[in-house]
Legacy VTK file of the C-alpha trace (Angstrom):
# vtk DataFile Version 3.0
C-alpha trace
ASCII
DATASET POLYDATA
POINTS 409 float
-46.724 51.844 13.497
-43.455 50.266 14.001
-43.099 46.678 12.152
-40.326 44.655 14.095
-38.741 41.658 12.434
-37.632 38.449 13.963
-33.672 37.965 12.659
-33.140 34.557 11.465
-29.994 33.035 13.353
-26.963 32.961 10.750
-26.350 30.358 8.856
-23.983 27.647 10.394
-22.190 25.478 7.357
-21.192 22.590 9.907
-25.002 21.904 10.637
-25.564 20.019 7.813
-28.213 18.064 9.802
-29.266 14.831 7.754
-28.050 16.217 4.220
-27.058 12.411 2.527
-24.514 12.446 -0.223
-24.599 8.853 -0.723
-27.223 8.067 -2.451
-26.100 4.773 -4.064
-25.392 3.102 -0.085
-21.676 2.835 -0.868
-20.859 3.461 2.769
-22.602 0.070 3.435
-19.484 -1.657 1.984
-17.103 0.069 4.371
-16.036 -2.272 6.907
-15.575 -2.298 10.572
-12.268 -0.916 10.407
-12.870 1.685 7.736
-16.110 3.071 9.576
-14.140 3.494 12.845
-11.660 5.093 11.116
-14.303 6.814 9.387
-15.964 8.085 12.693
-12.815 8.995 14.172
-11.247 11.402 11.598
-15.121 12.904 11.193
-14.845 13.622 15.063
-11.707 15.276 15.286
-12.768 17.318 11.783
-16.126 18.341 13.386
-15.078 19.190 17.226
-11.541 20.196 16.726
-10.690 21.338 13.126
-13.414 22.826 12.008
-13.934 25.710 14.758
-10.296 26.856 13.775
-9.355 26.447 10.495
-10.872 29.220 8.692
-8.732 31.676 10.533
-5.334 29.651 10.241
-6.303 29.515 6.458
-6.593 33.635 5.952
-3.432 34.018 7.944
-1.811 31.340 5.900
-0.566 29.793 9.169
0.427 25.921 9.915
-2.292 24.837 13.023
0.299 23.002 14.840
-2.022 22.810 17.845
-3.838 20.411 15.441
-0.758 18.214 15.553
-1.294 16.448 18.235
-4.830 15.621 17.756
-3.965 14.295 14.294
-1.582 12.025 16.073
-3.953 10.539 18.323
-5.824 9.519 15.818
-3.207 6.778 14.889
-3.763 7.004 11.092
-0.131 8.166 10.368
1.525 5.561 7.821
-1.864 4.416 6.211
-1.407 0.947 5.118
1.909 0.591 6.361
2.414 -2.122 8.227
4.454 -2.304 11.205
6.797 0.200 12.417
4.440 2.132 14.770
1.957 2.131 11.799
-1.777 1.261 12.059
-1.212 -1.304 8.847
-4.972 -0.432 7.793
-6.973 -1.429 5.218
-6.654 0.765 1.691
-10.236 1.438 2.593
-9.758 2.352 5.816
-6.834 5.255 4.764
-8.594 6.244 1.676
-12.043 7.433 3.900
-9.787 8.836 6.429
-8.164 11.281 3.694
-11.696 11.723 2.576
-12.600 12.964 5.661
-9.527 14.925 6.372
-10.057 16.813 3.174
-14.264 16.993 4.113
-12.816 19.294 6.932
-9.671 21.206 4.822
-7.395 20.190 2.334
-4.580 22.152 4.128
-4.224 19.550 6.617
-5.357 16.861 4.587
-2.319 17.984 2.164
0.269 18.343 5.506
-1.108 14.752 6.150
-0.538 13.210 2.556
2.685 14.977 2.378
4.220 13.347 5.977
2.226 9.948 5.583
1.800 9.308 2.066
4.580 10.773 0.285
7.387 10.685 2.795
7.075 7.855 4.757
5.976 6.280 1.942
9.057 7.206 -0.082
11.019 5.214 3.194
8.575 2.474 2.860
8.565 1.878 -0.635
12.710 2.815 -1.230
14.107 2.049 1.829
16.404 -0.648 3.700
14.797 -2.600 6.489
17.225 -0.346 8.631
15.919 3.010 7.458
12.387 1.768 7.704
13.250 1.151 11.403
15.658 3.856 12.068
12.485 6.645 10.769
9.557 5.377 10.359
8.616 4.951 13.699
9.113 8.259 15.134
7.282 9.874 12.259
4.248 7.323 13.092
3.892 9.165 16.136
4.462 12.671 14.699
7.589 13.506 16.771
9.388 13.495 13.454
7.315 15.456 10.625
8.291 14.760 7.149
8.170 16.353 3.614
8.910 15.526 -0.058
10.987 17.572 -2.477
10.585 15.712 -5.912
9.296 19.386 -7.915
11.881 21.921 -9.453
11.063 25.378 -10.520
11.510 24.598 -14.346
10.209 20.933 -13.772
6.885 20.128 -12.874
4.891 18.298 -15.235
8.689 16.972 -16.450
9.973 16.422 -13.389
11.833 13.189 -14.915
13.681 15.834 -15.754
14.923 17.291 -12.547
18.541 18.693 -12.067
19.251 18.844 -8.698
22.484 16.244 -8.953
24.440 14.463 -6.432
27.553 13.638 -6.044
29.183 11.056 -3.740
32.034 12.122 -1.847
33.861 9.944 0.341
30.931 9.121 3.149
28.681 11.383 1.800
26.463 13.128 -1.236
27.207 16.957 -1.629
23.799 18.117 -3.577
22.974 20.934 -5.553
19.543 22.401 -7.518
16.484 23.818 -6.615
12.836 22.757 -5.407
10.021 24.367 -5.567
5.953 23.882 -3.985
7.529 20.964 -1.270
4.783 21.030 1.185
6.097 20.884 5.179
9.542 21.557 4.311
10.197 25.040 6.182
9.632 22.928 9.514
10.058 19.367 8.600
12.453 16.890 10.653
12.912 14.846 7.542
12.836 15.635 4.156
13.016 13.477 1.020
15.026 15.156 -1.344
15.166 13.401 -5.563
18.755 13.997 -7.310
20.450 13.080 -10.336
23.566 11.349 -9.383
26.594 12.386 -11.372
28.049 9.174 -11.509
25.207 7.331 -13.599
22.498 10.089 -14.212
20.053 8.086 -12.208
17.483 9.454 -10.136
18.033 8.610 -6.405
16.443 9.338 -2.921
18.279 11.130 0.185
17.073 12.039 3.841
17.857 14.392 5.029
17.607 15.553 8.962
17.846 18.497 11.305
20.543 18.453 13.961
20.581 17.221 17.321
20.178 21.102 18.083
16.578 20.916 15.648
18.319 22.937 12.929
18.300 22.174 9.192
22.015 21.177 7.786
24.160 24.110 6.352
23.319 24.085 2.844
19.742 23.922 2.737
17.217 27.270 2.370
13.721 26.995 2.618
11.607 29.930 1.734
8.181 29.643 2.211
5.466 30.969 -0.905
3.255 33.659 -0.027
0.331 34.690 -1.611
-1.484 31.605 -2.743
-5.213 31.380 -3.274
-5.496 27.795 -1.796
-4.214 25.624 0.454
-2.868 28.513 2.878
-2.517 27.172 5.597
0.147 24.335 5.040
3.291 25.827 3.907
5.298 25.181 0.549
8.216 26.600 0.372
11.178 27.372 -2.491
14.316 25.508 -1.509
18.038 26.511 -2.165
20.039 23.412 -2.179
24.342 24.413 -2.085
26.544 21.591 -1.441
24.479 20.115 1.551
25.890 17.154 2.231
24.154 14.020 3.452
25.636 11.060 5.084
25.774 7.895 2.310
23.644 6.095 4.834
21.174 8.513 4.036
20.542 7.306 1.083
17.406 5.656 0.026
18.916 2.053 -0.836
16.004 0.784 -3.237
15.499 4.051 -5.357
17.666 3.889 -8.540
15.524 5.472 -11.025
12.565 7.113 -11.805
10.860 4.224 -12.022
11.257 3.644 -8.668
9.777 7.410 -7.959
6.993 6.725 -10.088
6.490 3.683 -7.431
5.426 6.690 -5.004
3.330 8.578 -7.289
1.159 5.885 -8.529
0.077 4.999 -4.867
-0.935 8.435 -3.995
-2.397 9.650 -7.269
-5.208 7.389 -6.266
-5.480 9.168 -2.791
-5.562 12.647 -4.491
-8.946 11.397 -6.146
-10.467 11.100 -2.411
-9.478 14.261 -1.400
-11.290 16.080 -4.361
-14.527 13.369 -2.754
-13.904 14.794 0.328
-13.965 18.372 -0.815
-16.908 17.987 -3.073
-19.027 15.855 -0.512
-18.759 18.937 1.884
-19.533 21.757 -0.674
-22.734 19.682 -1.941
-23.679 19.093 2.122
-23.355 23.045 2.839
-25.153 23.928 -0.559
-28.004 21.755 0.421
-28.158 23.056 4.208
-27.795 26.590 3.098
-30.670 25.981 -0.005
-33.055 24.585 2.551
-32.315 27.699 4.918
-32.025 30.741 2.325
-35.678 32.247 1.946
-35.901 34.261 -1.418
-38.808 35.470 -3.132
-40.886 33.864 -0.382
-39.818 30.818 -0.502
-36.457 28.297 0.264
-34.401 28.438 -2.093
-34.504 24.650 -2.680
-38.139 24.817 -3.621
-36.573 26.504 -7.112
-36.335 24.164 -10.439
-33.061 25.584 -11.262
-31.477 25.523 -7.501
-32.787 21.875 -7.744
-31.293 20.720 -10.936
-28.127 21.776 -9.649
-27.935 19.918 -6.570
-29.475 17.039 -8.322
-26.252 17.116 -10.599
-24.056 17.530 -8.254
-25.097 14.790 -5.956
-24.894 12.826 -9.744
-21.082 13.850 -10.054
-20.702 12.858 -6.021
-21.739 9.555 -6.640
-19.918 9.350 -9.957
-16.516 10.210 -8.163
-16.890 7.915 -5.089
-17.597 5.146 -7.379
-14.418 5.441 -9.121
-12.814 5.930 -5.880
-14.698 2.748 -4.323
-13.181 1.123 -7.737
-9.970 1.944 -7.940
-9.481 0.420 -4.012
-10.836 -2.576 -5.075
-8.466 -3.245 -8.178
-5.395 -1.776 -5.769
-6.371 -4.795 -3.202
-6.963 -6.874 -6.123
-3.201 -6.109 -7.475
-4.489 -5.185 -10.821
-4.466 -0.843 -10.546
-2.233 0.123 -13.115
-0.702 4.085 -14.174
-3.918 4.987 -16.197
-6.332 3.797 -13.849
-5.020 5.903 -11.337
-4.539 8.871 -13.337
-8.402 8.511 -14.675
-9.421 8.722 -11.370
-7.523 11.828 -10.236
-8.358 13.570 -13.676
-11.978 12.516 -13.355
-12.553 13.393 -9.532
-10.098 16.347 -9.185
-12.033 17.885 -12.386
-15.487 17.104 -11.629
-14.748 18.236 -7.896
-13.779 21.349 -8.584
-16.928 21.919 -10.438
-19.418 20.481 -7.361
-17.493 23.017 -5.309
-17.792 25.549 -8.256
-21.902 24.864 -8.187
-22.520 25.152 -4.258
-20.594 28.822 -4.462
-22.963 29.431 -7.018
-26.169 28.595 -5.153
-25.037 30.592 -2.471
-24.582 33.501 -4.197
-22.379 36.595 -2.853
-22.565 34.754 1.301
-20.463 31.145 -0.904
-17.809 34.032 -1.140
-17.390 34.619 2.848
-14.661 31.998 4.235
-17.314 31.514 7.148
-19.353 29.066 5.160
-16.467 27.256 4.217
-17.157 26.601 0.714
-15.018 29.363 -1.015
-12.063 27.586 0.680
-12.656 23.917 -0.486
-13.172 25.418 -4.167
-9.588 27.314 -3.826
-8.583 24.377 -2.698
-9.647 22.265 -5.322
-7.883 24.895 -7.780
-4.341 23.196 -6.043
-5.672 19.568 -6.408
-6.829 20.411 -9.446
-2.768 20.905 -10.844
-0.788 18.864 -8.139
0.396 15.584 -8.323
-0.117 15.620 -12.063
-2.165 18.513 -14.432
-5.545 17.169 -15.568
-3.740 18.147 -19.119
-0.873 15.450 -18.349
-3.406 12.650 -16.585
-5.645 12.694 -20.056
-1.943 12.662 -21.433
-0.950 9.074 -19.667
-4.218 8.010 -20.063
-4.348 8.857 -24.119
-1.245 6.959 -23.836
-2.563 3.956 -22.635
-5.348 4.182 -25.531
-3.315 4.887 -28.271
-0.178 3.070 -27.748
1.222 6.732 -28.598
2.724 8.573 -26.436
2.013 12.754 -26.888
4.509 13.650 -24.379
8.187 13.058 -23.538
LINES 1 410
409 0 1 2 3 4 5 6 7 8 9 10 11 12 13 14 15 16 17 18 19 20 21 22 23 24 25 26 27 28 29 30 31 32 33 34 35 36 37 38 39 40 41 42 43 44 45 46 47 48 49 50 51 52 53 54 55 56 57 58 59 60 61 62 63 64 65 66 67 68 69 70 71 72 73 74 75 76 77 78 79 80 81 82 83 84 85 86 87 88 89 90 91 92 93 94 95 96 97 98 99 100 101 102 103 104 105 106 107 108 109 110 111 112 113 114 115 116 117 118 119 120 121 122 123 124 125 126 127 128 129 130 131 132 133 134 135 136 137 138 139 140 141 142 143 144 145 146 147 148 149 150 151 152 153 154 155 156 157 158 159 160 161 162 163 164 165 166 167 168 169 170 171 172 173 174 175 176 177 178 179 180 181 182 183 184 185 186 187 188 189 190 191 192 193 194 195 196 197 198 199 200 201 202 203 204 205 206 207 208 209 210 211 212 213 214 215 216 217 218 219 220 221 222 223 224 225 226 227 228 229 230 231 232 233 234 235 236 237 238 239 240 241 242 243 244 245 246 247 248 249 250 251 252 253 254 255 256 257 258 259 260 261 262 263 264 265 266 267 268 269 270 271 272 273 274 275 276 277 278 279 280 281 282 283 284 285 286 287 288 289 290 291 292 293 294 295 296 297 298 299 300 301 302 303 304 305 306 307 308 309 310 311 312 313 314 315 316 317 318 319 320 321 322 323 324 325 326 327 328 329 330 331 332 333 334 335 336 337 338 339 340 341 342 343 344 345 346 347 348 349 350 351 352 353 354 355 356 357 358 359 360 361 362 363 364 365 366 367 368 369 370 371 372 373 374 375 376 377 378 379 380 381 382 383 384 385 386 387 388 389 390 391 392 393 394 395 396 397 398 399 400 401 402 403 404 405 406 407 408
């Protein structure tokens, strides 16, 4: 006698059904504008990024057909105001790179590159003519941007940097290196940090492709290959030979690294919602999948120990988006300072990475398959785990702040 057996349908990670990862009601202090936004980036995560990404990510391809999507969404430029910007709430830009990064941190790191670190470098640095002049066009993503602060022998130090500049008649001839910029293969604008030679201060150039799209002779972007995260945005190594930019070009308000740090601190708070993001979605999928893997007879969420590890992971959820939650407030409030900002990337990039660590676990050898999505937010977490400042140089700042001692440089 034959015994046939009814297949269960496959497991699908983006049915998460009514999984709730916040416990403590938190979303209940969003507002109207910060639950639209909200609803909107979830949307476009759900129906268009979602069905694609996994396949741009092994090929480590750029999803440009994502592009215009994104832009529709009119979230470009976060709490800029004006300009073609949606001036939004922190809030309301902090949940929508939550949500981005729910989806993939890929695009949620093309995103933060273009809105929050370049067009925030022209907000923050820039002339009332330059904010006019770009910010605008990169609002509506006809102009992408990028940000090329990190040097191959300075990360961590990157106070340190040695690309110089110097000014020559109209213009800056630059020289150095970058290394990990993020968008800058393709990008229409790119933020470049020098040392100019005339007073060792760290200043800010644009720089722009030509009217025929082209990057200006002097500049070689070659992208990284064989990364374990983040695939599929593209960082490349630059080679920077007497490229010369146009004096105008120069960011008028940037005259140190001080003013640098200005761009830093206001999005090393956004890095701590992107490790939410990631670690809300790998706690959703572990639960789904728990409650749908049969072992031994039985779910696996009917299992003490499968249990005790959600039920500390959905501990460490809340934990994060608390500090997140925080942070915005004291930011509205004026009072975030350096340390509070690094705490909260230190705390949520390291206690993210470990949420996303526990769901691979409870999945067992099928957390490993890119299909279920959780193998790529933990890879990803192992990049926002080390960008925009080491957990080893955030507990540095902070034990700086607690000490009055500083450990480092």
């Amino acid at each position: 006698m034959t015994v046939t057996q009814t297949a269960r349908p496959a497991f699908d990670p983006t049915a998460v059904g009514d999984v709730d990862a916040d416990l403590y009601l938190l979303d209940e202090l969003l507002d109207d504008e910060a639950r639209d936004v909200r609803d909107r980036v979830r949307a476009f995560v759900d129906n268009d990024l979602l069905p694609v990404i996994n396949d741009y990510w092994e090929r480590a391809e750029v999803p440009y057909e994502l592009i215009p999507k994104l832009a529709a969404l009119n979230i470009a430029g976060g709490t800029i105001k004006g300009y073609d910007c949606p001036g939004m709430s922190r809030m309301a830009a902090s949940t929508a790179a939550a949500e981005l990064a729910r989806g993939d941190g890929s695009i949620n790191t093309f995103f933060g590159v273009h809105s929050g670190l370049a067009m925030g470098s022209i907000d923050m640095l820039g002339s009332e003519e330059q904010k006019q002049r770009w910010l605008p066009p990169m609002a509506r993503f006809e102009k992408i941007g990028a940000f090329a602060l990190t040097e191959p022998t300075h990360g961590s130090d990157s106070v340190s940097l040695e690309t110089t500049a110097r000014r020559e008649g109209d213009s800056y001839i630059l020289n150095g290196n970058k290394r990990w910029i993020g968008n800058a293969s393709f990008a229409d604008i790119v933020i470049i940090y020098a040392r100019d030679e005339a007073d060792g201060a760290v200043k800010a150039f644009v720089m722009e492709k030509d009217a025929d799209g082209n990057h200006p002779a002097g500049y070689q972007a070659t992208v990284i290959t064989g990364k374990i995260g983040k695939r599929a945005v593209l960082q490349p190594d630059i080679v920077i030979e007497d490229l010369r930019i146009p004096a105008e070009n120069r960011l008028e308000n940037c005259n140190s690294f001080k003013d640098v740090n200005k761009v830093l601190a206001a999005t090393r708070g956004g890095v701590a919602w992107e490790a939410l993001g990631h670690a809300v979605a790998a706690y959703e999928i572990a639960v789904a999948y728990a409650k749908d893997r049969v072992q031994f007879g039985q779910p696996l969420a009917g299992f003490q120990l499968v249990q005790n590890k959600l039920a500390n992971m959905l501990a460490q959820v809340t934990a994060i988006k608390l500090t997140c939650f925080r942070l915005n407030e004291l930011g509205d409030q004026g009072k975030m300072t350096g340390p509070m900002a690094s705490m909260a990337k230190m705390f949520a990039a390291r206690q993210g990475r470990w949420v996303c660590s526990e769901a691979r676990d409870i999945m067992g050898g099928n957390g490993l398959l890119l299909e279920n999505h959780v193998a790529r937010h933990l890879t990803d977490m192992e990049v926002v785990f080390t960008y925009e400042g080491t957990d080893s140089m955030q507990s540095l700042i902070l034990g700086r702040h607690i000490t009055g001692l500083s450990a480092f440089a």
